[in-house]
Residue, then its C-alpha position, 0 to 999 in steps of 0.5 A: x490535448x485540447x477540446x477543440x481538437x478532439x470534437x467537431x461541430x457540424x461546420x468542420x464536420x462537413x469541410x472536413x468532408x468537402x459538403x455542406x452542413x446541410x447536407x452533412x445533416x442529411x447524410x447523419x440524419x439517414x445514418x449514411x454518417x456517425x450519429x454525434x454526442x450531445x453537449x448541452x444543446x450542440x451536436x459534437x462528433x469525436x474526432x476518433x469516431x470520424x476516423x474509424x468511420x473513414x477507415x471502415x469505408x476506406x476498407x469497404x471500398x479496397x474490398x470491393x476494388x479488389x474483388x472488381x479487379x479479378x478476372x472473371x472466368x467463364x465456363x466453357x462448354 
């Protein structure tokens, strides 16, 4: 496996993700996203790390659509 295929740079980070960079920025900075690795003067993020990020969000949401989709019961008096 090469470099490239285990780390991206910001530009792939953020058409991995549909957004622009500086907006990727954004969310990374607010800690909405990984923090990345540094390599001498350039952000790189594992792609390892992405994917555990994507799959806890995934996770989250499937938790929550879950618990949206029960039927509420009110208590009659």
């Amino acid at each position: 496996m090469n470099y490239e295929s285990l780390y991206l740079n910001v530009k792939q980070c953020a058409a991995r993700y549909n957004i622009s960079v500086r907006q990727f920025q954004m969310l990374v900075k607010r800690g909405d996203l990984p923090q990345p690795i540094k390599f001498g003067g350039s952000n790189r993020w594992p792609v390892r790390l992405l994917e555990e990020f994507e799959s806890e969000q995934m996770n989250k949401h499937l938790v929550s659509f879950e618990n949206a989709s029960k039927p509420c019961r009110k208590k009659r008096k």
